[in-house]
N, C-alpha and C positions, 0 to 999 in steps of 0.2 A: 474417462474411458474412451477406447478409440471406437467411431462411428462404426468401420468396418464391421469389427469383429465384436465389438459388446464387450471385449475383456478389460475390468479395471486396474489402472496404469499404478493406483493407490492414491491415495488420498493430500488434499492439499493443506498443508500444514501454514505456510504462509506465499505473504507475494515478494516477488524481487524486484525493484526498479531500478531507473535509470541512473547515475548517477548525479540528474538534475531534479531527479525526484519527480518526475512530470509524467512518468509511462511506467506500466508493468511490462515488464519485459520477461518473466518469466513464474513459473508457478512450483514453488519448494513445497516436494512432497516429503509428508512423515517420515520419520525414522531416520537415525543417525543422528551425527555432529553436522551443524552447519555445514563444512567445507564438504562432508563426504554425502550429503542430500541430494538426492536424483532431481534434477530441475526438468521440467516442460518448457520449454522454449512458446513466448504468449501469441506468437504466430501462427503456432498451430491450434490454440483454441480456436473450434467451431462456435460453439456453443457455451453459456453461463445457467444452467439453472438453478432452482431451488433445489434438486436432489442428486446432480448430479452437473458436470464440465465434459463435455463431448470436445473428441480431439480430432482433427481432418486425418492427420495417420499419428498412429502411436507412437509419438517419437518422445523416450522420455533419455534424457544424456545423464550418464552417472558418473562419478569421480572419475572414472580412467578412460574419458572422451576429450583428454585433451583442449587445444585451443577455442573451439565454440565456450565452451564452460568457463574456461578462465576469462575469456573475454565475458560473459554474461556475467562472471561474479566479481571482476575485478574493483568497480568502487559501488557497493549495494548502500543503499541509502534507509535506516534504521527511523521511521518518523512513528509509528505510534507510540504512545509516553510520552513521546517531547511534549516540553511547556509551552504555552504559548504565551507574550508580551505583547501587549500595544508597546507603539514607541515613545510612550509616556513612561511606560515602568510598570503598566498595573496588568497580575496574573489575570489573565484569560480562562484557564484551565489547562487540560494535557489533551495530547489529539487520542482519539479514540477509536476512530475506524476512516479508512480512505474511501473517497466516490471515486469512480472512476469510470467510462466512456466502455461498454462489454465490448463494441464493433471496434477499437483499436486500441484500447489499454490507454487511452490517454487521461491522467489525476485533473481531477476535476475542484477536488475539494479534500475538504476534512471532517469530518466529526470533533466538535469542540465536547469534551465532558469537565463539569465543577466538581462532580463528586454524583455519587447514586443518589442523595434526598435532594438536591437542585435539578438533578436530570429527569427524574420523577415526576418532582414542583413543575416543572419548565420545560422540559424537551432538552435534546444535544441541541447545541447551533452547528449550522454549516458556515466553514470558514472557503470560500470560493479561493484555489492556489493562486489567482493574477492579484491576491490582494497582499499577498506575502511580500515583506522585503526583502528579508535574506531566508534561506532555508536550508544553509550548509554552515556549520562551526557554529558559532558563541553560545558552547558548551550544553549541546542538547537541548539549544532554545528556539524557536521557532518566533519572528519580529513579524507583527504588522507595520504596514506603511503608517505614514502620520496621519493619525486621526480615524483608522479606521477602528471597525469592529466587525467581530463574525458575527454574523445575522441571524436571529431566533435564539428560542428555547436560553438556554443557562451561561452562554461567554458573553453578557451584555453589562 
């Protein structure tokens, strides 16, 4: 909702990031088809809370705003569900939610999940992004470096 005026913009359905996966860059709100979803540009977040995303001004762009839009959607990068692999071969789990930095949208991490009764048993592990080796193509996989692991809870 915009700080000024208290009116809500709508709700955030999911995030957009960069094409290196490294930043949110913007915030897709509910309703529609992907392409036609009114995005919030993540520049204008003031604020992240538990009940509510305060916005410096109201600026939310929808399908027929042209070139900011298509440059913000042009390679959107799809990570929650991906698998994750050490570079041995052995599943990790699938990512299950992103960390990420409120004060400038920078991906921090990952949420690793096994399944609900290992996440239960154990906890999600946080998968830190600088431990990634690749995180774009081999087929909706997500590789760690040699030898690593995500840290805690259930991708150990």
């Amino acid at each position: 909702m915009g700080q000024e005026d208290g009116r809500p913009a709508g709700r955030v359905g999911d995030l957009l990031f960069s094409g290196r996966g490294d930043h949110v860059i913007g915030l897709l709100l509910q309703g529609g088809a992907w392409w036609r979803r009114r995005l919030v540009p993540y520049e204008e977040v003031a604020v992240i809370g538990t009940a509510a995303v305060l916005l410096r001004r109201p600026v939310v762009l929808s399908a027929g705003e042209g070139k900011r839009l298509r440059r913000l959607r042009r390679s959107p990068v799809a990570v929650i569900g991906r698998r994750v692999l050490s570079a041995e071969g052995h599943d990790l789990g699938v990512v299950d939610d992103v960390c990420f930095e409120v004060a400038d949208g920078v991906v921090t991490g990952y949420l690793i999940s096994r399944g609900v009764i290992a996440d239960v048993a154990r906890g999600k592990a946080f998968l830190p992004l600088d431990r990634l080796r690749r995180a774009r193509g081999g087929g909706g996989v997500l590789l760690l470096g040699s030898g690593e692991e995500a840290s805690g809870g259930g991708a150990t």
